[in-house]
C-alpha positions in Angstrom: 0.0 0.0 0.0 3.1 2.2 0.5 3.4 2.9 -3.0 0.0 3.7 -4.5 -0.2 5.8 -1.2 2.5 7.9 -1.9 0.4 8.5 -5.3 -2.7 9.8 -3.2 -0.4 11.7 -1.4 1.5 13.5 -3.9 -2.1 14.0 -6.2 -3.4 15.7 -3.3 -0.3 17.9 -2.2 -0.3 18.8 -7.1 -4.0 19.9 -6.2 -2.6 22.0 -2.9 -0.1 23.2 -4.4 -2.3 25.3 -7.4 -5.3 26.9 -4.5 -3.0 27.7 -1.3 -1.7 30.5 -3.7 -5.2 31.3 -4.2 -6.4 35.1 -2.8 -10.4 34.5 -1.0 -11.9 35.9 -4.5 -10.4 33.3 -6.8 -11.9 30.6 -4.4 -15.4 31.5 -5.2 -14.8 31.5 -9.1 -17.3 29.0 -11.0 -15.4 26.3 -12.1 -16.5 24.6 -15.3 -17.9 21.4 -13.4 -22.0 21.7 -13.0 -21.5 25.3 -11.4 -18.9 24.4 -8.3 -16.8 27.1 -7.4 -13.3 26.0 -6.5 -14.1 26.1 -2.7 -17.1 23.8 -3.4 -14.6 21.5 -5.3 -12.4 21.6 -2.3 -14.8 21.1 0.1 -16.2 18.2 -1.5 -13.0 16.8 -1.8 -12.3 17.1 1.9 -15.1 15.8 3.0 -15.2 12.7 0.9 -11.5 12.1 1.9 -12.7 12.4 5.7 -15.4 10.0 4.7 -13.2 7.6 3.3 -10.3 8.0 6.6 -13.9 7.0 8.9 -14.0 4.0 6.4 -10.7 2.6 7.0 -10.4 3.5 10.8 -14.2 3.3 12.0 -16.7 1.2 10.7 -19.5 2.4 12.8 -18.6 6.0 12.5 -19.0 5.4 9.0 -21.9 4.1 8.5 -23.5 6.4 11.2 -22.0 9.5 8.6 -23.7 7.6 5.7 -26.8 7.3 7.2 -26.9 10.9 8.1 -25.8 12.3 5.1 -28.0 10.1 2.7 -31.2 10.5 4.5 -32.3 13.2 2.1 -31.7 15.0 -1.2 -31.7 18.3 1.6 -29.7 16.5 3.9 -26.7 15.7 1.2 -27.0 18.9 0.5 -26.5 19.8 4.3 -23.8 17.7 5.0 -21.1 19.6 2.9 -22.6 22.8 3.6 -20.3 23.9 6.9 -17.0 23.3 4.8 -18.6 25.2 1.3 -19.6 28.3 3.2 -16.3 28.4 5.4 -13.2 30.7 4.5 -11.1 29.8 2.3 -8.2 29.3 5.4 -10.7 27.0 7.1 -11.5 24.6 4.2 -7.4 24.2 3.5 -7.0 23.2 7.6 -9.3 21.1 7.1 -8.4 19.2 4.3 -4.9 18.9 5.1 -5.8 17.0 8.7 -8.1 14.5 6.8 -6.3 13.6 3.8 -2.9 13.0 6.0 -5.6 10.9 8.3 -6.8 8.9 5.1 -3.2 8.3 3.4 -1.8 7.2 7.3 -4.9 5.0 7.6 -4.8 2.6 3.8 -1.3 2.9 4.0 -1.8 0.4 7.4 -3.9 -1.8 5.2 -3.8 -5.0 3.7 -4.0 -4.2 0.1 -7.3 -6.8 -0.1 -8.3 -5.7 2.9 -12.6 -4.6 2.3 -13.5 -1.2 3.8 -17.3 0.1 3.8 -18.2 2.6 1.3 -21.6 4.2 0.3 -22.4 1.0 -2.4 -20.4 -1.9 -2.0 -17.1 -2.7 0.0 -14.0 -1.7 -1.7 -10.6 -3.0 -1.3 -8.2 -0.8 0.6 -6.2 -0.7 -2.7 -9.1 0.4 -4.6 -10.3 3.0 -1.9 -6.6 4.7 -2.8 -7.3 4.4 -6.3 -10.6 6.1 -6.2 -9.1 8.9 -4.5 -6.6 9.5 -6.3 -9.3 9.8 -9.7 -11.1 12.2 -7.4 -8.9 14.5 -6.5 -7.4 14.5 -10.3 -10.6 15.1 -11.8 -11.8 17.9 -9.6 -8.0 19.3 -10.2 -8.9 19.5 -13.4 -11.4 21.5 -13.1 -9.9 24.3 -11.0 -6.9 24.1 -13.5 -9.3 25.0 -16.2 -10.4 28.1 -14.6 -7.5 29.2 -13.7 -6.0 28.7 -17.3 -3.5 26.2 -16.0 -1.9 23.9 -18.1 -0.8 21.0 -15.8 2.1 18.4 -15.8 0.5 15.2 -16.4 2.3 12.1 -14.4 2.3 8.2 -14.3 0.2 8.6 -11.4 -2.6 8.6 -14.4 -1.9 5.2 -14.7 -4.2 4.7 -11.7 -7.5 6.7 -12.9 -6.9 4.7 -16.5 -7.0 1.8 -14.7 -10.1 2.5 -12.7 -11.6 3.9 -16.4 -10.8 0.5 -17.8 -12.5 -1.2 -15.0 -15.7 0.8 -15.0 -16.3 -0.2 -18.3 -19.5 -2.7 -17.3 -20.8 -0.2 -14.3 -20.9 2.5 -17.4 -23.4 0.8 -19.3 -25.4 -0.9 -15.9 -26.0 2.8 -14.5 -27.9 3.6 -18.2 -29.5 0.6 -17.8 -27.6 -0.8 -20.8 -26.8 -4.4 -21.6 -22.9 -4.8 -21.1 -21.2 -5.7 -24.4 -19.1 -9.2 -24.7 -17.3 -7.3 -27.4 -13.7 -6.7 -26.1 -11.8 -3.6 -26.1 -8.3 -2.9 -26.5 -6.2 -0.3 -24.9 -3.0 0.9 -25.8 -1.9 4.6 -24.1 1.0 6.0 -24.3 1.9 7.1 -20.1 3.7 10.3 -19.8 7.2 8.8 -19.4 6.6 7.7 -22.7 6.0 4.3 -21.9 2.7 1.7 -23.6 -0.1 1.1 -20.7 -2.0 -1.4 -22.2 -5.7 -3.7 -21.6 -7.4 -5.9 -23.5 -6.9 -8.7 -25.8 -4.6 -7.7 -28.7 -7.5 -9.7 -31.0 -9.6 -7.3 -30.1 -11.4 -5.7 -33.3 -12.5 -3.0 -30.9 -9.7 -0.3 -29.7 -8.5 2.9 -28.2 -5.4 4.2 -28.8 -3.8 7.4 -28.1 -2.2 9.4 -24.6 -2.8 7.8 -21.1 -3.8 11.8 -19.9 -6.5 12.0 -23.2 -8.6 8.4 -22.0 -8.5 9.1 -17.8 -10.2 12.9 -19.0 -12.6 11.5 -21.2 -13.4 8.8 -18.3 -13.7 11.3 -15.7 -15.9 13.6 -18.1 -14.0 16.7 -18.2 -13.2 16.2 -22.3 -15.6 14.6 -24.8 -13.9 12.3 -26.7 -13.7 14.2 -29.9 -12.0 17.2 -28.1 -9.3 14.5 -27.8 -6.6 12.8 -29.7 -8.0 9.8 -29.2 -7.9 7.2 -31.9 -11.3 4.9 -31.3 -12.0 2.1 -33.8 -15.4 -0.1 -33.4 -18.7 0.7 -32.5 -18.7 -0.6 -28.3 -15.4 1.7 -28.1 -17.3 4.4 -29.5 -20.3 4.2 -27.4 -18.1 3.6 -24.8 -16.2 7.0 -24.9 -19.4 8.8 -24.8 -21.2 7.1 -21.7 -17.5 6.4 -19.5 -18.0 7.1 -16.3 -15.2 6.1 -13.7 -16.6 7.2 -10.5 -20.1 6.5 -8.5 -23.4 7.7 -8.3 -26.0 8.2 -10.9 -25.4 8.1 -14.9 -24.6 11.1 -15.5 -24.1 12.8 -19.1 -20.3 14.2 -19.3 -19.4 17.4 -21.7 -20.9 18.0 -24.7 -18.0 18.4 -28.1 -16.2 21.8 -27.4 -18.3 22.4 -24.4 -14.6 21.7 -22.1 -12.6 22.7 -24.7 -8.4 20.7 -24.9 -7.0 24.0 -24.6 -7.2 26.0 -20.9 -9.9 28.3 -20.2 -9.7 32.0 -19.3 -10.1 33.0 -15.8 -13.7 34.2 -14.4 -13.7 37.8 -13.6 
């Protein structure tokens, strides 16, 4: 667990690093993700990473949290709203105490070992691998209003692989019948090394950059504002209903709607 540990750790202190520079203004501009301003990105970060550090140290505190905070539409909403109306100051505290909590508490895991989680149990392994997407995909967003171009890393190698395994839940959460056509892989990772999945017989494929796939996966690109080269109708469909995290279907960004290239800053 040390390893993919360190790879939450340094995705979350990439994501620090861009909003501690932040002045209390530019953490209430509207990001480009469903009308979050970057202290409702951060907040919802934080509290999911506290959320997950209750999963892998208390069980029943947990579940007690779940319970609480799914008992309503309203009270979902409630349950984040203390960290989204807090100073900017407060919000970073915050965060900081819970994500060092979550990375101490998998890192003392057994990388099989099954923690809670809102749906069903996740291994300690896959708990870290979920964060990591998380924290990546919101990053993305801020980076976009801020008109940041960022570094990508072979720490994508970890939301890729949690796009290539959400591949069924994609289609179940449209209520879609789950293809038995395979689907090849081959993305070229930011050191410049082949990432591959799938069957090299595959007549369905994706090809193209590791960084191009894990955004369309996460739904901050449609696939055609990508370089992306997909072949086969399931690989097709695919790209336009991925989605790698939980929760609802939900329909990702229409063609030039989150454009490849960074957008300007609110003002």
């Amino acid at each position: 667990m040390k390893d993919i540990c360190r790879d939450l750790h340094n995705e979350q202190e990439a994501l620090d690093a861009i909003v501690s520079k932040l002045s209390d203004e530019q953490w209430d501009l509207i990001t480009p993700f469903i009308g979050w301003s970057i202290k409702y990105e951060i907040a919802h970060v934080a509290f999911w990473d506290m959320a997950a550090r209750l999963a892998a140290s208390d069980e029943a505190a947990f579940k007690k949290l779940i319970q609480s905070t799914f008992a309503s539409e309203e009270a979902y909403t409630e349950s984040q709203r203390e960290l989204r109306e807090a100073v900017p100051a407060y919000v970073m505290e915050y965060w900081r105490r819970e994500r060092k909590a979550l990375v101490d508490a998998l890192t003392a895991k057994d990388p099989k070992e099954r923690i809670p989680w809102v749906g069903p149990t996740m291994s300690a392994r896959s708990k870290a691998t979920a964060r990591i997407m998380e924290t990546w995909a919101h990053a993305q967003d801020v980076a976009d209003i801020l008109g940041i171009e960022r570094e990508p890393t072979d720490r994508l190698r970890h939301v890729a692989h949690i796009g290539v395994t959400t591949f069924g839940w994609s289609h179940v959460s449209r209520g879609l019948e789950v293809p038995d056509v395979a689907v090849r892989l081959e993305l070229i990772g930011p050191s410049g090394n082949l990432w591959t999945w799938g069957s090299e017989d595959a007549t369905d494929s994706i090809k193209g950059r590791a960084e191009d796939f894990c955004l369309v996966v996460v739904q901050r690109r449609h696939v055609d504002d990508t370089r992306l080269e997909v072949k086969g109708d399931v690989a097709r469909n695919w790209m336009l209903i991925a989605q790698a995290f939980a929760g609802p279907a939900v329909e990702g960004p229409k063609p030039r709607e989150r454009k490849t290239t960074p957008q300007t800053m609110c003002r």
